[in-house]
DRENLUM-922658 format. One record per atom (N, C-alpha, C, O): residue number from 1; atom name; x, y, z. Coordinates in Angstrom, 2 decimals. Example, Ala and Ser with C-alpha at 12.3 -4.5 7.8 and 13.67 -1.06 7.14 Angstrom:
BEGIN
num atome px py pz
1 N 13.19 -5.69 7.80
1 CA 12.30 -4.50 7.80
1 C 13.20 -3.30 7.80
1 O 14.24 -3.32 8.46
2 N 12.85 -2.25 7.08
2 CA 13.67 -1.06 7.14
2 C 12.90 0.03 7.87
2 O 13.41 1.14 8.04
END
This chain:
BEGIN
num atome px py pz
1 N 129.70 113.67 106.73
1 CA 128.34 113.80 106.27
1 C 127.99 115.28 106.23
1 O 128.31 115.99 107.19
2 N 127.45 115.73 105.32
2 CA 126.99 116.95 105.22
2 C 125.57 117.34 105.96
2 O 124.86 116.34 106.05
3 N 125.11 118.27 106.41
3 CA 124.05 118.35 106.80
3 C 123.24 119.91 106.16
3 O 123.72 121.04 106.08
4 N 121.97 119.46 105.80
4 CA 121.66 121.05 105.12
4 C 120.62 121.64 105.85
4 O 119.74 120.82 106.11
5 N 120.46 122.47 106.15
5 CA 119.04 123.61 107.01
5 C 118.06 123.05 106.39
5 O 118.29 122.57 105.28
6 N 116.91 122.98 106.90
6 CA 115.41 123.04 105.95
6 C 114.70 124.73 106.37
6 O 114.53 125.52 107.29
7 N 114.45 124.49 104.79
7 CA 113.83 125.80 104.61
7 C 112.62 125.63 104.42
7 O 112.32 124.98 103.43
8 N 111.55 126.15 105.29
8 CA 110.19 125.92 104.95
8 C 109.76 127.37 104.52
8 O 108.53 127.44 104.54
9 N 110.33 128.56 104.15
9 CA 109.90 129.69 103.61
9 C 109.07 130.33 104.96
9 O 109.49 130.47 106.11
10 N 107.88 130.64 104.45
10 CA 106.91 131.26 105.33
10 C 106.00 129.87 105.98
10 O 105.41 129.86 107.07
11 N 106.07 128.95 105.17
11 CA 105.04 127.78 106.01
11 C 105.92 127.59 107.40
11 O 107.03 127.96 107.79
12 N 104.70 126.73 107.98
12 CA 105.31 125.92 109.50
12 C 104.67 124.32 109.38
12 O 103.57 123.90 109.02
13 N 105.79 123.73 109.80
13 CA 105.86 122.53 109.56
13 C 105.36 122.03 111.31
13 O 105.51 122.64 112.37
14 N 104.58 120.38 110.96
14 CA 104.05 120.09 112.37
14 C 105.38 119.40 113.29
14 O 105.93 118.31 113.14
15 N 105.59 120.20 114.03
15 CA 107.15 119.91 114.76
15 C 105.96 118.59 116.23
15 O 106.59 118.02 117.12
16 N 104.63 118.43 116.12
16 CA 104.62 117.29 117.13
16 C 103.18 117.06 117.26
16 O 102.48 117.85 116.62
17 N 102.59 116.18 117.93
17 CA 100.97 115.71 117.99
17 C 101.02 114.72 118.90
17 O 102.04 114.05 119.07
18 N 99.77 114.50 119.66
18 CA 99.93 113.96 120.93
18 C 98.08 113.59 120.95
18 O 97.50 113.41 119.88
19 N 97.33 113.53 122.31
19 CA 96.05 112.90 122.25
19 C 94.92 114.35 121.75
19 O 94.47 115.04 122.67
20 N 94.68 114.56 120.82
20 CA 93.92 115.46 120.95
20 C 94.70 116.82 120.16
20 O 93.90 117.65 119.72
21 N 96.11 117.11 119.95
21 CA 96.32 118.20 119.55
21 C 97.41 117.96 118.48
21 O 97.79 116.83 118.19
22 N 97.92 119.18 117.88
22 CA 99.05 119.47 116.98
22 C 99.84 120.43 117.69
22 O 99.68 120.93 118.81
23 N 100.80 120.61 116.73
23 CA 101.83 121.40 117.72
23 C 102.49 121.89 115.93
23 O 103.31 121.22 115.30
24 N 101.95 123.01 115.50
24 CA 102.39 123.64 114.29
24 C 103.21 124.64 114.49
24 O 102.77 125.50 115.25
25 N 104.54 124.86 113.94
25 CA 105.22 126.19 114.47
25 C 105.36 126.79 115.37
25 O 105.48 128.00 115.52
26 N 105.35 125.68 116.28
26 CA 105.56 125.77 117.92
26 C 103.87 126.55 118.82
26 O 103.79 126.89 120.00
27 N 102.92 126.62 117.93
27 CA 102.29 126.68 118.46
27 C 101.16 125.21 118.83
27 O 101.15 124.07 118.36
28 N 100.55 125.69 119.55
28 CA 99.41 123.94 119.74
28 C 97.93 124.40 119.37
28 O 97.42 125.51 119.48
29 N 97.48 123.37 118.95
29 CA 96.31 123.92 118.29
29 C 95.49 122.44 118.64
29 O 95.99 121.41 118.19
30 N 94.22 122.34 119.44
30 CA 93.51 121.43 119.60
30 C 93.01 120.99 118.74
30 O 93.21 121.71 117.76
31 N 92.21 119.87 118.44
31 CA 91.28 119.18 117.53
31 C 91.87 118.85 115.88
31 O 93.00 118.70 115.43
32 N 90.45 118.84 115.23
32 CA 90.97 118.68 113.66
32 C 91.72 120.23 112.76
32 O 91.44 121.36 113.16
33 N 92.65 119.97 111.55
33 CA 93.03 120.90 111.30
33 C 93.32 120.61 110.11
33 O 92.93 119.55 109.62
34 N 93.92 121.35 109.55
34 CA 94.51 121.78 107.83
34 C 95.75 122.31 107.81
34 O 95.85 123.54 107.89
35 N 96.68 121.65 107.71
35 CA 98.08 122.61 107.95
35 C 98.62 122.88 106.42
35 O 98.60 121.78 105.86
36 N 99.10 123.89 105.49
36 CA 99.04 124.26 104.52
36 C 99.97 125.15 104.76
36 O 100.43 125.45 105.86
37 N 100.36 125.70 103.35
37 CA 101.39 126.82 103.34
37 C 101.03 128.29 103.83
37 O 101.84 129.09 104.30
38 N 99.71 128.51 103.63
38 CA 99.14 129.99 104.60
38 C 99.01 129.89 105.70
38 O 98.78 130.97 106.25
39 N 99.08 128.67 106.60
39 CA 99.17 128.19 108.32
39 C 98.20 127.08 108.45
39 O 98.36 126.00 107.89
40 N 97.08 127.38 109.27
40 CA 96.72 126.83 109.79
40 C 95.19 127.39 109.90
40 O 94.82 128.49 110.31
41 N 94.31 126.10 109.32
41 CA 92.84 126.33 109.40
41 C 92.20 125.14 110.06
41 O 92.46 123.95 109.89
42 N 91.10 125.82 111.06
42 CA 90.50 124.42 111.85
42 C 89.56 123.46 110.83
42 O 89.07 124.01 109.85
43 N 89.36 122.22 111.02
43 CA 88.72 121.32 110.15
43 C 87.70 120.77 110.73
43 O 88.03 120.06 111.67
44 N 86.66 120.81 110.54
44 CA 85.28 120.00 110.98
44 C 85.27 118.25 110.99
44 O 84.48 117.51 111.58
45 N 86.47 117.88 110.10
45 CA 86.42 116.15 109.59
45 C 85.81 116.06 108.53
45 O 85.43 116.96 107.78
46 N 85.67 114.56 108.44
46 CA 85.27 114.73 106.89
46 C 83.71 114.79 106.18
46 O 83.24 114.38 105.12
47 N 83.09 115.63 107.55
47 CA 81.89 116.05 106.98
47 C 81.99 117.87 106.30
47 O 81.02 118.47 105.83
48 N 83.37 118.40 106.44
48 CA 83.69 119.56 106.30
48 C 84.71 119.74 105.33
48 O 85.79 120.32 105.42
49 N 83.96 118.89 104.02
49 CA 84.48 119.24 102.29
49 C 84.72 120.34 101.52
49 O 85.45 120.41 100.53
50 N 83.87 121.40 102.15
50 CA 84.33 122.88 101.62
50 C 85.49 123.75 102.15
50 O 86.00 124.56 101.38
51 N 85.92 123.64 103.41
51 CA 87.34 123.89 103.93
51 C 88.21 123.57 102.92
51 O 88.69 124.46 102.22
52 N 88.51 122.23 102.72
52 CA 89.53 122.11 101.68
52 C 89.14 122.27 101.10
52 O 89.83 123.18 100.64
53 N 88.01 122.13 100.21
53 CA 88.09 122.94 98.31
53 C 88.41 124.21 98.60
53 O 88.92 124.47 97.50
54 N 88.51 125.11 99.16
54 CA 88.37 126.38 99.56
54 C 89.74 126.65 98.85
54 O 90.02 127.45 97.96
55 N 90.49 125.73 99.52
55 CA 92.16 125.65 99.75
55 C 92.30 124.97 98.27
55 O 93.31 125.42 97.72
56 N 91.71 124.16 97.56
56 CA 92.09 122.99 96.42
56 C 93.19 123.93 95.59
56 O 94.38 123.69 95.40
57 N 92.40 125.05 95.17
57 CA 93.29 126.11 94.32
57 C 94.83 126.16 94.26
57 O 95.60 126.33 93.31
58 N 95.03 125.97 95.56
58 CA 96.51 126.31 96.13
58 C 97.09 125.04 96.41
58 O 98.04 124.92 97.19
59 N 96.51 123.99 95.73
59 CA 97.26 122.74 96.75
59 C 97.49 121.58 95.56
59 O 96.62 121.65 94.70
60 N 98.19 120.82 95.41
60 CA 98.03 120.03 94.31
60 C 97.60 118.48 94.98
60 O 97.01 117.57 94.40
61 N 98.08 118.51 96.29
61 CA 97.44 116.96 96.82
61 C 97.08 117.69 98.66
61 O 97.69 118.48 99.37
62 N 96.04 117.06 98.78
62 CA 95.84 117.02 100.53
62 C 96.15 115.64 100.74
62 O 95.98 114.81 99.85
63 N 96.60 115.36 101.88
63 CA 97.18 114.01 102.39
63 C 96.07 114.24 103.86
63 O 95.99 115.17 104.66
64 N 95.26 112.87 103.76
64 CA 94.17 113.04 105.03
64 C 94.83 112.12 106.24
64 O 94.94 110.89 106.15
65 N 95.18 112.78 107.19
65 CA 95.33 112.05 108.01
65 C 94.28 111.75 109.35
65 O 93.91 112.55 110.21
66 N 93.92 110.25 109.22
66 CA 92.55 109.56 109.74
66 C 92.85 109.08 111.31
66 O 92.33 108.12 111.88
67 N 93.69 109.88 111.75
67 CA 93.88 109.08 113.46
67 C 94.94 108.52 113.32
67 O 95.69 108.45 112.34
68 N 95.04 107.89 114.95
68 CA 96.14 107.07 115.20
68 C 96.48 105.81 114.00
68 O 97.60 105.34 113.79
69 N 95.37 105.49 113.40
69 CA 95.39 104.51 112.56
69 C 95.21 104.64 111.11
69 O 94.38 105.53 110.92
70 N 95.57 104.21 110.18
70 CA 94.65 104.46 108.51
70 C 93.52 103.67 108.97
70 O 93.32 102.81 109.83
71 N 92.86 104.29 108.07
71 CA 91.24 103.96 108.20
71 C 90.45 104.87 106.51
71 O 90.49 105.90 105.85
72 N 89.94 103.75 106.59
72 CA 88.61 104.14 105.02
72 C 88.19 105.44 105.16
72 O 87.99 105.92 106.27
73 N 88.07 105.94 104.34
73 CA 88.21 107.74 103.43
73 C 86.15 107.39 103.76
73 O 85.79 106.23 103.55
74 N 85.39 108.11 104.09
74 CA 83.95 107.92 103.83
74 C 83.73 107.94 102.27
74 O 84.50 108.71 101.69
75 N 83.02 107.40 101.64
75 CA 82.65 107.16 100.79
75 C 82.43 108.83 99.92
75 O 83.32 109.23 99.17
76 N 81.28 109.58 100.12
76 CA 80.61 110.80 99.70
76 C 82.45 111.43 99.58
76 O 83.10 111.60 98.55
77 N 82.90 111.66 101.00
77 CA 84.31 112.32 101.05
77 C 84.80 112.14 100.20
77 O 85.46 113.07 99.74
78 N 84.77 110.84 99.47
78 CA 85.65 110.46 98.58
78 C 85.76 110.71 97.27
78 O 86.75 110.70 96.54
79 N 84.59 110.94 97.06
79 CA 84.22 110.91 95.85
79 C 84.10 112.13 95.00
79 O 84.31 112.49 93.84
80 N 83.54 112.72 96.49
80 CA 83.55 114.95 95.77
80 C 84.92 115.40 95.68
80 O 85.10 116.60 95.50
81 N 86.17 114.44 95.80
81 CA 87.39 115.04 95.45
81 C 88.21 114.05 94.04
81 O 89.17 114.20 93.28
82 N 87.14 113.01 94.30
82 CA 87.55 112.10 92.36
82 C 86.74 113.18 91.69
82 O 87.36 114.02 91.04
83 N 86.16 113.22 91.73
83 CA 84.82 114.35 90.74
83 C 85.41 115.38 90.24
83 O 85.41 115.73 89.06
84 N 86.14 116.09 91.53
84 CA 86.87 117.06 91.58
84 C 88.42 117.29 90.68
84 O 89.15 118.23 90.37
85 N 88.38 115.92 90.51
85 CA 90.02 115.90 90.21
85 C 91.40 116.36 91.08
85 O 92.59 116.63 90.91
86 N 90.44 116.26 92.05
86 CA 91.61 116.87 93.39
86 C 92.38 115.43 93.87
86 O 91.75 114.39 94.11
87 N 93.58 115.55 93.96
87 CA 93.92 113.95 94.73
87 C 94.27 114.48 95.98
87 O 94.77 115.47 96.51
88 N 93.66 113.02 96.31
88 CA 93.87 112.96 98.20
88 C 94.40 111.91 98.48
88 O 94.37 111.01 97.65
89 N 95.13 111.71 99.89
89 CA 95.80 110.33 100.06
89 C 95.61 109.92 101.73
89 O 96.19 110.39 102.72
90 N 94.66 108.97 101.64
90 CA 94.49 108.41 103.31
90 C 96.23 108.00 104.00
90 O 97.19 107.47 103.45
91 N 96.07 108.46 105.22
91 CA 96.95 107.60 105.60
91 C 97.28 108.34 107.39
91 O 97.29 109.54 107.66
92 N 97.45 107.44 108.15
92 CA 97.30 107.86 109.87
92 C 97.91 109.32 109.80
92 O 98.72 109.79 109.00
93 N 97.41 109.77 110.62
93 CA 97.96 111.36 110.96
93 C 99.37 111.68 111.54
93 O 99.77 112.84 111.59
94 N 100.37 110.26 112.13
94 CA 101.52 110.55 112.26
94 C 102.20 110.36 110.80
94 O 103.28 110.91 110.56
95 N 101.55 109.59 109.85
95 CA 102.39 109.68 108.62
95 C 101.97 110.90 108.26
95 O 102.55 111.85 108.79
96 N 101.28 111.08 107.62
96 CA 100.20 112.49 107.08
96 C 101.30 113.49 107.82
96 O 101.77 114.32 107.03
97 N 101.83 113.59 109.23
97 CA 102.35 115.09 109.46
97 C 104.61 114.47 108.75
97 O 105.63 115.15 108.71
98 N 104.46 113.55 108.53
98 CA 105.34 113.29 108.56
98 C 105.98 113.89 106.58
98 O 106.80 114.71 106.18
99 N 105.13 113.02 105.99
99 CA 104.90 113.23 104.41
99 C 104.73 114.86 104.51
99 O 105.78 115.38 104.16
100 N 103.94 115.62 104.80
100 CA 103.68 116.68 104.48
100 C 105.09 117.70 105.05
100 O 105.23 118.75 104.43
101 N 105.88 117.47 105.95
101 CA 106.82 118.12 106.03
101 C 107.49 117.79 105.49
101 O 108.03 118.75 104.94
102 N 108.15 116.46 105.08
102 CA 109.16 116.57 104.02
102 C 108.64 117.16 102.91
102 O 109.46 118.00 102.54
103 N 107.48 117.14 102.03
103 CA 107.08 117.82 100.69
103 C 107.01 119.17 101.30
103 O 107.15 120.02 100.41
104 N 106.86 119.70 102.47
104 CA 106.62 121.21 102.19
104 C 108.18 121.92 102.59
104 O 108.32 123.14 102.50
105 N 109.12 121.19 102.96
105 CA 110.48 121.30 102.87
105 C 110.96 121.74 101.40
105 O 111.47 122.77 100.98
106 N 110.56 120.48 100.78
106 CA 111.26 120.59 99.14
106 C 109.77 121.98 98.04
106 O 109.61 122.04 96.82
107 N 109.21 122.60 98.90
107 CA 108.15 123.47 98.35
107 C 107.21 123.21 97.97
107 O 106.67 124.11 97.33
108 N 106.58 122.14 98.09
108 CA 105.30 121.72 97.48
108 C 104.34 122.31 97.45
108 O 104.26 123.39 98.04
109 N 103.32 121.80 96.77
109 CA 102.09 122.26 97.25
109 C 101.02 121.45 97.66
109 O 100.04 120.93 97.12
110 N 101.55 121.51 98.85
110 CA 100.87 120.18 99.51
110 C 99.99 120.61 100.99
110 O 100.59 121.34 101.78
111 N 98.79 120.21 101.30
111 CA 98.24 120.79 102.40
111 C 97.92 119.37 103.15
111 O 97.90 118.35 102.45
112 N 97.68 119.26 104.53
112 CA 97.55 117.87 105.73
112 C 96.06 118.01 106.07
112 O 95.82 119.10 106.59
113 N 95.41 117.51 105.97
113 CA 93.73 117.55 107.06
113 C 94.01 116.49 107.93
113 O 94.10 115.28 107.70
114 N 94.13 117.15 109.00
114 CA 94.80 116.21 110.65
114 C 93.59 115.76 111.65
114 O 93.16 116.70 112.32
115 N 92.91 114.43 111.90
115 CA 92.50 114.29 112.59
115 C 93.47 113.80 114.12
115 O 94.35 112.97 113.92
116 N 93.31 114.25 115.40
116 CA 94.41 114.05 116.01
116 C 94.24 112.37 116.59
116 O 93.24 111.67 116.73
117 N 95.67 112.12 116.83
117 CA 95.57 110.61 117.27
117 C 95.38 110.63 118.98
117 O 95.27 109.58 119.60
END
């Protein structure tokens, strides 16, 4: 079997998450967050819609990750990023860190909004 390095360039990929935190590029970072190819920005949740548009420019999908569990996108949230033409994709925050490192492996442009589980 062959095995190949992953190259994440200059990003940092979430190497772990636990009650309350992330663990991005070996550093830990409490609460909600945004992990993206420029690092790492804190996130308010999803009453804090201008963080990511901020970022939309640079990103072609955010993947929201909603907790230990998937759970319903709020409605308003939802909608200022259909409007937007921005796509977003619910789904628990261990998938969310999971998806986003493999796409930011292969270079994407892909950013995570992490609520922690």
């Amino acid at each position: 079997m062959r095995l190949n390095e992953v190259n994440y360039d200059e990003a940092k990929p979430v190497d772990g998450y636990g009650p309350g935190f992330f663990r991005i590029g070996g550093k830990v970072t409490e609460g909600a967050l945004i992990a993206h190819a420029g690092g790492v920005t804190p996130w308010g949740g999803f009453d804090d819609v201008q963080t990511l548009l901020d970022l939309a420019g640079n990103v072609d999908v955010f993947f929201i990750g909603t907790g230990a569990e998937i759970s319903h996108l709020p409605k308003a949230f939802r909608e200022t990023f259909e409007e937007a033409g921005i796509g977003i994709e619910p789904m628990s925050s261990p998938a969310a860190c999971r998806t986003y490192n493999v796409l930011l492996s292969e270079g994407r442009r892909i950013a995570a909004a992490l609520i922690p589980v």
